[in-house]
N, C-alpha and C positions, 0 to 999 in steps of 0.2 A: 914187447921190446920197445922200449924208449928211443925216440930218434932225434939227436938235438941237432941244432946249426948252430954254426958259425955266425959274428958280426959280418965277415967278409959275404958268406953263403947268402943271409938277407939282402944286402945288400943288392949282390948282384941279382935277385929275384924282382926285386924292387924297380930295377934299370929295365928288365927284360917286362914288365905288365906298363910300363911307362911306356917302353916305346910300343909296343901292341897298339895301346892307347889312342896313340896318336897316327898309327898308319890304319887303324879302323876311321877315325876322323877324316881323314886324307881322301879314304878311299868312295866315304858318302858324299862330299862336298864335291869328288869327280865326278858320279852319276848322276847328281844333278843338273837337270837341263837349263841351257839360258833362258833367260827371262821371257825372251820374243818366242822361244819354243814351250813353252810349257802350256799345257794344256786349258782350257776357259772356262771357270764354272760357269754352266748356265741352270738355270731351273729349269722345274717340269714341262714349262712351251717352249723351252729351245732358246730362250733369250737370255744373254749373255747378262751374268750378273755386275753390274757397275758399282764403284766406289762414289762417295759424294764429287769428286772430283771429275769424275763421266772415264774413269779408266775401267781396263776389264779388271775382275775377281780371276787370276790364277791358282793351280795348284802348284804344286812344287813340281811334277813329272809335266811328260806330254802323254798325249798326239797335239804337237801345235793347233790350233786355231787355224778353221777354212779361211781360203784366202780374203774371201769377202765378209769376214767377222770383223766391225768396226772397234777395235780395241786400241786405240789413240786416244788420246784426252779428247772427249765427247764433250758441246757445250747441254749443260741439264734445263731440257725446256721447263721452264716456267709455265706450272702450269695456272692459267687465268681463268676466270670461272666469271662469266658474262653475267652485265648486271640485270635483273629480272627488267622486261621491259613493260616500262607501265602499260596500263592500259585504259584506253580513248573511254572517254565518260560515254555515256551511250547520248546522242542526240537528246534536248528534251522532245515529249511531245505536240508537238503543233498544237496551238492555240485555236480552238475552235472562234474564227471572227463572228461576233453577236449579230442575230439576223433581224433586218429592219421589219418592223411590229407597225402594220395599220389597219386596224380592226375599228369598224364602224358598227352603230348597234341603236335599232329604232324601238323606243321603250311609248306606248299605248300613251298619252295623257290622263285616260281613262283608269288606266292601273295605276298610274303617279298620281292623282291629283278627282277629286270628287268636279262632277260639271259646274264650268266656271270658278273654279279656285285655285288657288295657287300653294295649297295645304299639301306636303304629303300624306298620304294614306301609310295606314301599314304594312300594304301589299307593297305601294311604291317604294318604298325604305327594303322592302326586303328582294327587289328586284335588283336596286343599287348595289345591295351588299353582292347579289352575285355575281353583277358586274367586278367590282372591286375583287373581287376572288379571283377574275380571271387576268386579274393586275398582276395576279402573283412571278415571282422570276423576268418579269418587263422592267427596264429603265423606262421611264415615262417622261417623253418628253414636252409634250402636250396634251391636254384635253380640249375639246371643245364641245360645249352643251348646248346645241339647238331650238331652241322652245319653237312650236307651232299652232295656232289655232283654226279653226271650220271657219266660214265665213259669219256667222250671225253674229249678231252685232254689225259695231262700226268700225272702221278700219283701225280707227286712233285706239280704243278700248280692245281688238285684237292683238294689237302692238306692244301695250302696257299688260296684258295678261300672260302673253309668251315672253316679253323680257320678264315678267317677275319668278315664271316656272322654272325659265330657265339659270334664275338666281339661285332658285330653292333647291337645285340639283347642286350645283358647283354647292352652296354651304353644307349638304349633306357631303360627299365626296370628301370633301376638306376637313370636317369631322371623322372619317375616316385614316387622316393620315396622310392624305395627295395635299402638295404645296399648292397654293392659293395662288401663287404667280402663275402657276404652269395649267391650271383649267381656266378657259375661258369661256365665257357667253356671249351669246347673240341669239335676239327674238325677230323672227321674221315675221311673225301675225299669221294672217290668210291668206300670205303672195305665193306659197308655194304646195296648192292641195295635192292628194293621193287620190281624190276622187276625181271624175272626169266630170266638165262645165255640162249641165243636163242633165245628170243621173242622179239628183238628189232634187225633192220639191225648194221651192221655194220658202215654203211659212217654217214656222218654227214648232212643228210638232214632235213627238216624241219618234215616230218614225223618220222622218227627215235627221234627226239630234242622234240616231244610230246609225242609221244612212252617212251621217258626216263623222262618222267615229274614228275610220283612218288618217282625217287629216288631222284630227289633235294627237298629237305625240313630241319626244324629245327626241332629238337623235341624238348621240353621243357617238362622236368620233375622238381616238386615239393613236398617235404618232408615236413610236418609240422603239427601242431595242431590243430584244429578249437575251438573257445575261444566262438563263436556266432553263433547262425543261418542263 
């Protein structure tokens, strides 16, 4: 069985889903709660989700917000991220001050030098060199080369044989590489022996010439700084 309508029948069907329409609209925008009651999203810890503005995230319903939920325009801390602080260079380490160097050293005339000459030997050159070895890591401020001789002889030709030995030391040294200004000489002759007055004969024999063999020598004394180990 076919059932038609009427213009007028649409019609009034049309009037009657219209207004439905609109008191279903009516009746949701009533149960909707005010804005201060509706409920506060917060996440998983409990804290209240903000907008960039610092206000709360609501939902459309409640249970309102506990009384001490700060949902007012919150200002958004900034957050500041401190700048790394440098850090202090380490102290250098202290400079070890260079320790004063005076090393004196009594070299045989007899290893230096054949009896009565003023020639080095090649024992004497190789005595020097070790001295000189032990220059090593010294600033050197001074040297000084001593000549000595035994009493034979005359006082004048003891004089003249330790200034000339103690010549032949400083030009060795100096051909080693020590500045010429900074070694110095001086011959004292027979003024100042190692042997005691009486314990050597008189004459000039071979045993007396061994007997007097301490006081021939050079001494070399050294003034200066040690810079190294």
């Amino acid at each position: 069985m076919k059932t038609s309508f009427s213009r007028k029948q649409l019609g009034l069907a049309a009037a009657c889903a219209l207004a439905l329409g609109i008191m279903a609209g009516t009746a949701s925008a009533d149960t909707m709660a005010p804005a201060d009651q509706r409920a506060v999203v917060s996440g998983p810890s409990g804290m209240a989700w903000m907008d960039g503005s610092g206000n709360c995230l609501r939902s459309d319903f409640g249970p309102p917000p506990l009384p001490n939920t700060p949902c007012g325009p919150q200002q958004v801390a900034e957050i500041v991220v401190p700048a790394p602080v440098a850090q202090a260079a380490p102290p250098p380490a202290p400079v070890a001050a260079p320790q004063p160097v005076v090393e004196k050293v009594s070299l045989s005339a007899d290893t230096l030098f054949d009896f009565d000459k003023a020639i080095l030997r090649p024992q004497g050159r190789d005595a020097l060199d070790a001295f000189v070895g032990k220059l090593q890591g010294v600033e050197v401020g001074t040297i000084t080369a001593v000549g000595h001789t035994d009493r034979i002889g005359s006082s004048e030709y003891n004089q003249k044989l330790s200034d000339e030995r103690a010549a032949a030391v400083k030009d060795y040294l100096v051909s080693k590489g020590l500045n010429s200004a900074q070694v110095q000489t001086e011959g004292v002759g027979e003024t100042q022996p190692v042997t005691e007055a009486g314990e050597c004969a008189r004459d000039k024999s071979k045993s007396v010439i061994e007997c007097l063999q301490p006081d021939r020598r050079v001494e070399i004394e050294v003034s200066g700084t040690r810079t190294t180990q």
